[in-house]
C-alpha positions as CSV (number, residue, x, y, z in Angstrom):
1,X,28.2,11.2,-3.8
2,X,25.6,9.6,-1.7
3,X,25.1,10.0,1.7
4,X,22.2,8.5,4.1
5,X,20.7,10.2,7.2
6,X,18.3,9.2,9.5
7,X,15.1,11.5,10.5
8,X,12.5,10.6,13.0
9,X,8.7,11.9,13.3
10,X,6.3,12.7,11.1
11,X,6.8,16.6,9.7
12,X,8.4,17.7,7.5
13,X,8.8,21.6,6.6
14,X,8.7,22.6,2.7
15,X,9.6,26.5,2.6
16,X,7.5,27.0,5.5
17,X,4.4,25.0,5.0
18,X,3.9,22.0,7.1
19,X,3.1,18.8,5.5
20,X,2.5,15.8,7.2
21,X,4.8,12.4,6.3
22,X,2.6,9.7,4.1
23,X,3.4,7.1,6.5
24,X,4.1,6.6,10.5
25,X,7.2,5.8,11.7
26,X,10.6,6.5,11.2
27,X,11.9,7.9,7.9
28,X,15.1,8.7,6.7
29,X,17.0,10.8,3.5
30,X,18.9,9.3,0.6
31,X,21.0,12.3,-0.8
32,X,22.6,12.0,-4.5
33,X,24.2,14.4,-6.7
34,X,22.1,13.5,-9.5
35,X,19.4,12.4,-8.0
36,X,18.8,14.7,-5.6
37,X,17.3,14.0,-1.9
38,X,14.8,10.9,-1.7
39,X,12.7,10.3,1.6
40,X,11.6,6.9,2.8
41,X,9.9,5.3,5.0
42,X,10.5,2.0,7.2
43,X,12.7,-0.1,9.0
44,X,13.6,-3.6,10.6
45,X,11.2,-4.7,13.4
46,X,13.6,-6.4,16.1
47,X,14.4,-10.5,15.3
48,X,13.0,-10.0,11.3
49,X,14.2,-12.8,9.3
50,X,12.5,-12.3,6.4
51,X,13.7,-10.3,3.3
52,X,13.3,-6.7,3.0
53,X,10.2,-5.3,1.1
54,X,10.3,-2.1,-0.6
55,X,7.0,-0.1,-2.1
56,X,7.0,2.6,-4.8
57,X,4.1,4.4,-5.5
58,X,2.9,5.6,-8.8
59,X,3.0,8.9,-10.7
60,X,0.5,10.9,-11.1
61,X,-0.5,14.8,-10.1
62,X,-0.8,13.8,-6.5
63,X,1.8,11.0,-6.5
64,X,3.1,9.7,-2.7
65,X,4.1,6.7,-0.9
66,X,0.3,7.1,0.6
67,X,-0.3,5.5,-2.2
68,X,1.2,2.0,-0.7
69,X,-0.4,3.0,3.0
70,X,-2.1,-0.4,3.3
71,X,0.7,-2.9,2.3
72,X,3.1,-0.5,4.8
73,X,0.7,-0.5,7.9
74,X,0.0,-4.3,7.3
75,X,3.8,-5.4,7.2
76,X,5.1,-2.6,9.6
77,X,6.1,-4.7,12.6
78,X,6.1,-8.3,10.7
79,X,8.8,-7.9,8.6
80,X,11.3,-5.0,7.1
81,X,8.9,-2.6,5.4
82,X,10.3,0.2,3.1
83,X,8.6,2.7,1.0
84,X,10.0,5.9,-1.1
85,X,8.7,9.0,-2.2
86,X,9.9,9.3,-5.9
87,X,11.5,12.6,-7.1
88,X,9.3,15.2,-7.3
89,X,6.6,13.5,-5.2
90,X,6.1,13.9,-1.2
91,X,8.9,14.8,1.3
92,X,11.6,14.2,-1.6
93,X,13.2,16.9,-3.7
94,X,10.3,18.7,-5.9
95,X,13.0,20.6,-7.4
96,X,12.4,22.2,-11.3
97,X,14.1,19.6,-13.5
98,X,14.0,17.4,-16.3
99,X,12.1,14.4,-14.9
100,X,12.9,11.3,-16.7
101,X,12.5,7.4,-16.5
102,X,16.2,7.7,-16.5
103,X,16.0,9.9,-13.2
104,X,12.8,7.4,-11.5
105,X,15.1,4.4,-11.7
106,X,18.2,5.6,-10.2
107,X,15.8,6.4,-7.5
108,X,14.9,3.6,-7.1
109,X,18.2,1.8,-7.1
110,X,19.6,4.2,-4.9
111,X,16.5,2.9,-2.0
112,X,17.3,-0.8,-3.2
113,X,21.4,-0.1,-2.5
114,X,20.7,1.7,1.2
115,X,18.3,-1.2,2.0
116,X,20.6,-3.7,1.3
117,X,23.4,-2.1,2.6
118,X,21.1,-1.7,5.9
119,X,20.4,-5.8,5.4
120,X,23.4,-7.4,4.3
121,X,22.6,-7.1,0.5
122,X,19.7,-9.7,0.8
123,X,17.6,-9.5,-2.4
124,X,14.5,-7.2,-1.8
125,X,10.8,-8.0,-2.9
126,X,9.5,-5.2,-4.4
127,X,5.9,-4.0,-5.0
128,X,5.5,-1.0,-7.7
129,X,2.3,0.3,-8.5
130,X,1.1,1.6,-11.9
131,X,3.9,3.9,-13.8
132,X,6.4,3.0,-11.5
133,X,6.1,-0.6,-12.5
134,X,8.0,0.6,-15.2
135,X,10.9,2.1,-13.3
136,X,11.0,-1.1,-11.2
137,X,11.4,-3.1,-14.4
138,X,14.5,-1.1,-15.7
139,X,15.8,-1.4,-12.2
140,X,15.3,-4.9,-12.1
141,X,16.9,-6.1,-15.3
142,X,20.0,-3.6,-14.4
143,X,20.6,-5.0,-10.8
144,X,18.8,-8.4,-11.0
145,X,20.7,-10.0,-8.2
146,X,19.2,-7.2,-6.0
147,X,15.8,-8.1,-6.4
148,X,14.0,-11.4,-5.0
149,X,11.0,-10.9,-6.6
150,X,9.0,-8.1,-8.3
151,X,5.1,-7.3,-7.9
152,X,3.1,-5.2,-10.4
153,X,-0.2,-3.6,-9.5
154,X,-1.9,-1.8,-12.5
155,X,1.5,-1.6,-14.7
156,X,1.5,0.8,-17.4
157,X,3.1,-0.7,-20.9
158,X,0.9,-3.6,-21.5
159,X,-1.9,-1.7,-23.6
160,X,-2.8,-2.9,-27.3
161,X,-0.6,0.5,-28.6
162,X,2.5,-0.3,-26.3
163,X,2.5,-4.4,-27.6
164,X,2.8,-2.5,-31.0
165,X,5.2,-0.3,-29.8
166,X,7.4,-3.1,-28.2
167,X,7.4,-4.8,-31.5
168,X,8.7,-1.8,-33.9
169,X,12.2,-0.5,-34.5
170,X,13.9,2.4,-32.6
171,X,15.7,3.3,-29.4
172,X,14.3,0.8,-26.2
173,X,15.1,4.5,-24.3
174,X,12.1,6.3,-26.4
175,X,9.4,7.9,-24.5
176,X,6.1,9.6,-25.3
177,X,7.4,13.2,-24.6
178,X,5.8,15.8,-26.4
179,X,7.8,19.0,-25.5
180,X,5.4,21.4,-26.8
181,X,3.0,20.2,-24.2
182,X,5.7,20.4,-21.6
183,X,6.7,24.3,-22.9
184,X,2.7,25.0,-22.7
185,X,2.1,23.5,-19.3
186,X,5.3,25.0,-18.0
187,X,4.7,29.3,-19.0
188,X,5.1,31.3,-15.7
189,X,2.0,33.2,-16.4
190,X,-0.6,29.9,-15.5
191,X,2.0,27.0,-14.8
192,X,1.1,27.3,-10.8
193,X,-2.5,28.8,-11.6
194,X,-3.0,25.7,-14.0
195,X,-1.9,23.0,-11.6
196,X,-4.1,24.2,-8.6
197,X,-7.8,24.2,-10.8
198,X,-6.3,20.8,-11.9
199,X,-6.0,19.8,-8.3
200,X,-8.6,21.2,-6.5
201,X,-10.9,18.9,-4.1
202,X,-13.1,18.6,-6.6
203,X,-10.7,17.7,-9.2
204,X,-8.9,15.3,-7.4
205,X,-11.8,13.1,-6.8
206,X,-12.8,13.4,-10.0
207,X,-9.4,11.4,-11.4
208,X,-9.7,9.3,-8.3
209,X,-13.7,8.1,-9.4
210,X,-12.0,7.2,-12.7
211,X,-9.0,5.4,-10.7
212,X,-11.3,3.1,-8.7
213,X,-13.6,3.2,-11.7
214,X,-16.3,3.9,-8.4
215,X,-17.8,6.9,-6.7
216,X,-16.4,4.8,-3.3
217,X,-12.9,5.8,-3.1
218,X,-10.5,6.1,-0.1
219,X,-11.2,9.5,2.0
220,X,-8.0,9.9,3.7
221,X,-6.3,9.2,0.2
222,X,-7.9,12.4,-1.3
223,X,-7.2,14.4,2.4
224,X,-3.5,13.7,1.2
225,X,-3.2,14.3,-2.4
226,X,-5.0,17.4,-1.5
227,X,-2.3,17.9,1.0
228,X,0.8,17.2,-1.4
229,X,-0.4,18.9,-4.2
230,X,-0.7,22.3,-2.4
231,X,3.6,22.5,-1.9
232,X,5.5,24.7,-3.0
233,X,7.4,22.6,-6.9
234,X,4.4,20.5,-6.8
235,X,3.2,20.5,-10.3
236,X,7.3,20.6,-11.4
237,X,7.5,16.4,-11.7
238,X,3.5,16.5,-12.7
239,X,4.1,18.4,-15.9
240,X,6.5,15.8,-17.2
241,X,4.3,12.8,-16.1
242,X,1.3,14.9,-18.4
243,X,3.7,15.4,-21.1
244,X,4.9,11.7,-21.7
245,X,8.2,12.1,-20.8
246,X,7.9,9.5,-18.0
247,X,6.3,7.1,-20.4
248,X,8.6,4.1,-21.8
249,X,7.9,3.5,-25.3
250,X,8.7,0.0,-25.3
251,X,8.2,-0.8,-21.4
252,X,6.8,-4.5,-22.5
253,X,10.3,-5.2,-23.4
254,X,11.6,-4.4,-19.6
255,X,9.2,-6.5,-18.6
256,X,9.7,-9.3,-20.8
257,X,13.4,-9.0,-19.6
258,X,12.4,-10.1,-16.3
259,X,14.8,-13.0,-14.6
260,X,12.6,-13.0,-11.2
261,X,9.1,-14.4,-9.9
262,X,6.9,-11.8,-10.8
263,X,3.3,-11.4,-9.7
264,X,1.3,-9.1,-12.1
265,X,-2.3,-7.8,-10.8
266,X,-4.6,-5.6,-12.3
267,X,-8.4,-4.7,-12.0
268,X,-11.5,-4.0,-14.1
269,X,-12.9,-1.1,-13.5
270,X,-12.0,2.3,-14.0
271,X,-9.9,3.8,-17.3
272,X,-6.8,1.3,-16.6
273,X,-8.0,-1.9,-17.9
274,X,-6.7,-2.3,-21.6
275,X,-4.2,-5.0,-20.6
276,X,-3.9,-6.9,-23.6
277,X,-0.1,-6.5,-24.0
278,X,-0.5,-9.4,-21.0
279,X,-0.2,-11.9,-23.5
280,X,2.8,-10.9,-24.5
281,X,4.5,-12.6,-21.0
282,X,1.3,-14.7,-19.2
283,X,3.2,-17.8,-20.4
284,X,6.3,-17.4,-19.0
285,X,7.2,-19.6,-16.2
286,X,8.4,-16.9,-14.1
287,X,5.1,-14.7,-14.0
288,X,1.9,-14.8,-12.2
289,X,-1.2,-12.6,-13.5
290,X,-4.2,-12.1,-11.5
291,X,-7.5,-10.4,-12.1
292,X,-9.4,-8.3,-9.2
293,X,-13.2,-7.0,-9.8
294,X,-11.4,-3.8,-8.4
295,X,-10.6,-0.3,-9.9
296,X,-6.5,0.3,-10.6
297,X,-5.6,-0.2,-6.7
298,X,-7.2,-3.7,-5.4
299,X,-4.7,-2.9,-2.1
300,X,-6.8,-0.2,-1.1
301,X,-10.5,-1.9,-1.8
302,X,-9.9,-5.4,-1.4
303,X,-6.8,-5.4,1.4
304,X,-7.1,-8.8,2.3
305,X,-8.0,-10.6,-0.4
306,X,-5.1,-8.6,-1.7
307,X,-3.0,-9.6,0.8
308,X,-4.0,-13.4,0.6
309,X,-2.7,-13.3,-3.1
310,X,0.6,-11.6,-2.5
311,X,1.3,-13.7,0.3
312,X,0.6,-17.0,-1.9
313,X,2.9,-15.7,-4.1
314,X,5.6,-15.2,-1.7
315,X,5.1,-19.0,-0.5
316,X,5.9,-19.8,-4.0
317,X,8.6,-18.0,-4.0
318,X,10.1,-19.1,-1.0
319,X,9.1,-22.6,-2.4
320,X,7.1,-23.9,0.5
């Protein structure tokens, strides 16, 4: 049974230890009996005509809806600006569970049902970053009429192994779990000990050097995932990211499934930029590709020029 409710400010209390929301402004709880209990962010400035816009961050160790902090503080006031923290991830539920691309889209699609329901079920444009853009995609080509458009920053599935994988027999539901990792990762005796070397200081900058593929990466986006790993289930949603349980097999196919104007950008730098699966969906007439001389998140090092692009996209799709 779902149920919304609406929470302003900007702390939240997990068992005790204060964590600070990813994002100003008014947030409020989407609450599912599978799902669990979402958080988002956003809402409707006053006299907004233009179509609701939802972000979804990635999923990583220190996954939030941080992640999307520039598009969010650029549109907040201009036009209905939403963003979710995944399950497992930020102010949501961090519970222990099986985490599952099963679970990450009906996430989703609960946000993209409240927002509608909250805007007359206008169609949505939606910007995913990285994994997520895998979620999206399954969301997307279940409940097309829901979405307006889809944008895709550093999408997983469109390596040289996945356009392989995309192309053999089996299950379009397979994922790269491998539950011995999972049983490893998960023993009592290190499972919480384990997670915080991972994500000390010092570690986290380490992955985020080989994220923007630079030594220059955003301060206050460390501060945070420093912040969010150090919660009490933290590493519960993490483990199964590690584990390749939130990992499509055959993700190309979701996107190749795509009805919608999709925009598709990715950078150069860094350890995501095998992206020759591309090919696989650069010629159809409903996709846009672009290239930024950026690490795996141009929003954050090139805002406006990111910005520009999107917003020429949007043009297109609004046909002007």
């Amino acid at each position: 049974m779902q149920t919304a409710s609406i929470e302003h400010g900007t702390i939240s209390t997990l068992r005790g230890a204060a964590m600070p929301a990813p994002l100003a402004g008014p947030r409020f709880d989407i609450n599912d009996s599978r799902v669990g209990r979402i958080t988002c962010y956003g809402e409707a400035p006053s006299g907004s005509v233009l179509p609701p816009l939802l972000l979804v961050h990635s999923v990583n160790a220190a996954a939030t809806a941080y992640e999307m902090k520039p598009l969010f503080d650029h549109y907040r006031g201009k036009r209905a600006v939403y963003a979710v923290d995944l399950p497992g991830f930020g102010l949501s539920d961090r519970t222990e569970r099986a985490y599952t691309p099963r679970l990450m889209t009906d996430a989703i699609i609960l946000a993209v049902r409240e927002i509608g329901r909250r805007h007359g079920d206008a169609p949505i444009d939606l910007v995913a970053l990285s994994l997520s853009c895998e979620f999206a995609a399954r969301a997307a080509t279940e409940m097309p009429n829901a979405f307006r458009s889809i944008a895709l920053i550093s999408p997983t599935g469109f390596t040289k192994r996945a356009e392989r994988a995309a192309q053999e027999s089996g299950s379009p539901d397979q994922t790269r779990a491998m539950p011995w990792l999972h049983s490893f990762l998960n023993v009592p005796l290190w499972k919480h000990g384990f997670f915080s070397a991972l994500t000390s200081r010092a570690g986290i900058r380490f992955f985020l050097q080989k994220t923007f593929g630079s030594k220059q990466i955003d301060e206050g986006l460390l501060d945070y995932d420093y912040i969010t790993t150090h919660q009490p289930g933290a590493e519960n949603a993490p483990y199964y990211f590690v584990s390749g349980y939130l990992f499509t097999a055959k993700a190309l196919n979701l996107y190749r499934a795509l009805a919608m104007p999709v925009w598709m950008v990715h950078g150069v730098r860094g350890d995501f930029v095998d992206y020759e699966g591309k090919r696989q969906v650069e010629g159809l007439p409903n996709w846009s590709i672009e290239v930024f001389q950026t690490g795996a998140l141009p929003h954050f090092e090139q805002p406006r020029k990111f910005l520009a692009a999107y917003e020429d996209f949007i043009r297109r799709v609004d046909g002007v």
